[in-house]
N, C-alpha and C positions, 0 to 999 in steps of 0.2 A: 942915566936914570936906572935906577932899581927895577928888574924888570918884576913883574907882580907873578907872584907863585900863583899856578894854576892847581885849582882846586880838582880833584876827584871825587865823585859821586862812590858813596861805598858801594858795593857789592849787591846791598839786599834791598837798594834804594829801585833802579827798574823795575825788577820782578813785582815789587808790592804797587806800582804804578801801571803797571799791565794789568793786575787781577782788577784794581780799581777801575780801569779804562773799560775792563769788561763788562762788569757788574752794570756800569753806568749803560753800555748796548745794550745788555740782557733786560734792565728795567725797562729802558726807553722799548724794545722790542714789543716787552709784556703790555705795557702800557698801551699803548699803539692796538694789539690785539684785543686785551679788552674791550676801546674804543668800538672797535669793526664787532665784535660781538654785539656790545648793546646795541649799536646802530640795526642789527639784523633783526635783534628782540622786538625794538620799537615797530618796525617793520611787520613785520609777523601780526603782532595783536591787532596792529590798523585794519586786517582783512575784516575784520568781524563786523567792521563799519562799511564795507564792500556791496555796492548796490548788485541787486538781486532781480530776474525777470520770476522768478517761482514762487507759486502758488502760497497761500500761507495754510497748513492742515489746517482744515476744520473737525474736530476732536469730537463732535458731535455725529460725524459718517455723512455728510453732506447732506445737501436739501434730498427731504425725501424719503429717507432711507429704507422704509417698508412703506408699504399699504395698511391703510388701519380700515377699521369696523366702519359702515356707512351711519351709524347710531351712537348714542353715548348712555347708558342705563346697564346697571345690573341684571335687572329681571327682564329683560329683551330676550325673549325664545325664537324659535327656527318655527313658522306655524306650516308654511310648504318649502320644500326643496325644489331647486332645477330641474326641472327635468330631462334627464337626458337618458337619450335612444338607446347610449350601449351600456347603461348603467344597471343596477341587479333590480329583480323585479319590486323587491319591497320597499325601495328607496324612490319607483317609479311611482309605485301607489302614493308614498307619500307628496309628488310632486304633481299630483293631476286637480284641478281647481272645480267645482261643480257650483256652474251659477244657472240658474232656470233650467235645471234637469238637465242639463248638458255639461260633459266633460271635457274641462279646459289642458292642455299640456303648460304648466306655468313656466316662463322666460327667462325669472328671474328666483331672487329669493325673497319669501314673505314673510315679515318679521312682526311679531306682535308683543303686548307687554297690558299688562293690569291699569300701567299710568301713561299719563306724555311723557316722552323721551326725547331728545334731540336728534336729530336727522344731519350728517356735518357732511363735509369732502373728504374722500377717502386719500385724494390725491390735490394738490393744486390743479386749479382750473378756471376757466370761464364760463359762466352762464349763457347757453345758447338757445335755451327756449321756456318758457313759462306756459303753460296751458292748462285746461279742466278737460277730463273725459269724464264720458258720461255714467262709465260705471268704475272705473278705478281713483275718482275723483282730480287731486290737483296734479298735477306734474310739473318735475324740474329738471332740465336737461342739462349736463352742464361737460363740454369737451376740454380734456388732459392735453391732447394733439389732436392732428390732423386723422389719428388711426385709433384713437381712443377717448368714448365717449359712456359717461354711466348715468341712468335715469333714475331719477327716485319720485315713485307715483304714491299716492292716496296721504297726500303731508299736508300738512295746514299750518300756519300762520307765518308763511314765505318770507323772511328777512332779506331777501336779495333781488336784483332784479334783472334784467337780461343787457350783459354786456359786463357785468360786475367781477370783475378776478378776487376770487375767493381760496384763500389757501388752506394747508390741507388741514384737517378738524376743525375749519372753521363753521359753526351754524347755519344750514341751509333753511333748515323748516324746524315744525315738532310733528311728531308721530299725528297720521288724521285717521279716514275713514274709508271704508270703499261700500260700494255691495254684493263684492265676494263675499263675504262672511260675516256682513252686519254690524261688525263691531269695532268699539274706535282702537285709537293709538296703535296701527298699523301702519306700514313701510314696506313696498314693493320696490325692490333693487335690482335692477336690469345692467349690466352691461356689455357693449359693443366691441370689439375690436376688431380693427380690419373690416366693418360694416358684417360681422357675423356675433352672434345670441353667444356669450360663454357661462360657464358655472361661476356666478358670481364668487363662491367658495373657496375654489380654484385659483380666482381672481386675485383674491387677496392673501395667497400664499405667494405670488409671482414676484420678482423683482422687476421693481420699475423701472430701471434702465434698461431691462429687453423690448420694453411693450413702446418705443418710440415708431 
């Protein structure tokens, strides 16, 4: 038999079968990397779905944030000031109350106005006592804590009633009357802390998360 002539591959035939073998690594390589990239991407954006124990801001500066006015009216003037012991003498004049020829040192501040005015909370709080005296008229007592309490005397037509959680500007009374000074749409505001008399004024400069 004829033995069959063996053929030779030319010369430039491997070489161009190597670069080709490479190329097809190098893709497969790239490919593969991509892969592991996206898979990392997907990963990533998932956190944003990531449960969470923290607070959400409240944008508002949380429950509270100041102390407001114990009234709500324009034309509501200062008619006595606090009186206090280490304070300058003309400030004391103004804070001394004269009912039946006698001079009172006032507790709180007394606040007056030409019409009714609203009477609110300065603070959230509860109603802890309702009563009439006999010369400062009705009273409303109403405790923030356990270490902070503000009274509001000579008010009239009492919206609320003892044991009622009232938050803060929300409507306690309207401005009434006493017999200090004979005359209506007045508001005596006292407050307590720590069971001692302070400058109600003072008061509502203070931030309320120290006064716990």
């Amino acid at each position: 038999m004829q033995r069959m002539k063996q053929r030779k591959l030319k010369g430039y035939v491997l070489p161009t079968l190597y670069v080709i073998v490479l190329m097809l690594i190098f893709g497969a390589v790239s490919l593969v990397s991509n892969l592991l990239k996206s898979q990392d991407n997907y990963t990533y954006t998932t956190e944003v779905f990531k449960e969470t124990d923290e607070p959400v801001i409240n944008i508002t500066g949380g429950i509270n944030p100041h102390i407001i006015n114990p009234y709500v009216g324009d034309s509501v003037q200062i008619d006595k000031y606090f009186y206090d012991i280490n304070g300058e003498e003309a400030r004391q004049e103004q804070s001394l109350i004269v009912f039946e020829n006698t001079y009172m040192k006032n507790t709180g501040v007394l606040y007056k106005a030409d019409e009714a005015f609203d009477c609110v909370a300065v603070l959230d709080g509860t109603i802890l006592n309702i009563k009439q005296d006999e010369v400062l008229g009705n009273v409303v007592e109403v405790e923030h804590n356990t270490n902070l309490r503000t009274i509001y005397y000579s008010v009239d037509n009492i919206k609320v009633k003892v044991g009622d959680f009232i938050s803060q500007g929300e409507s306690i009374a309207t401005s009434g009357n006493n017999k200090i000074n004979g005359k209506q749409n007045n508001l005596l505001f006292e407050v307590y802390y720590n069971g001692t008399l302070i400058d109600p004024l003072n008061f509502l400069e203070m931030d309320p998360s120290t006064l716990n």
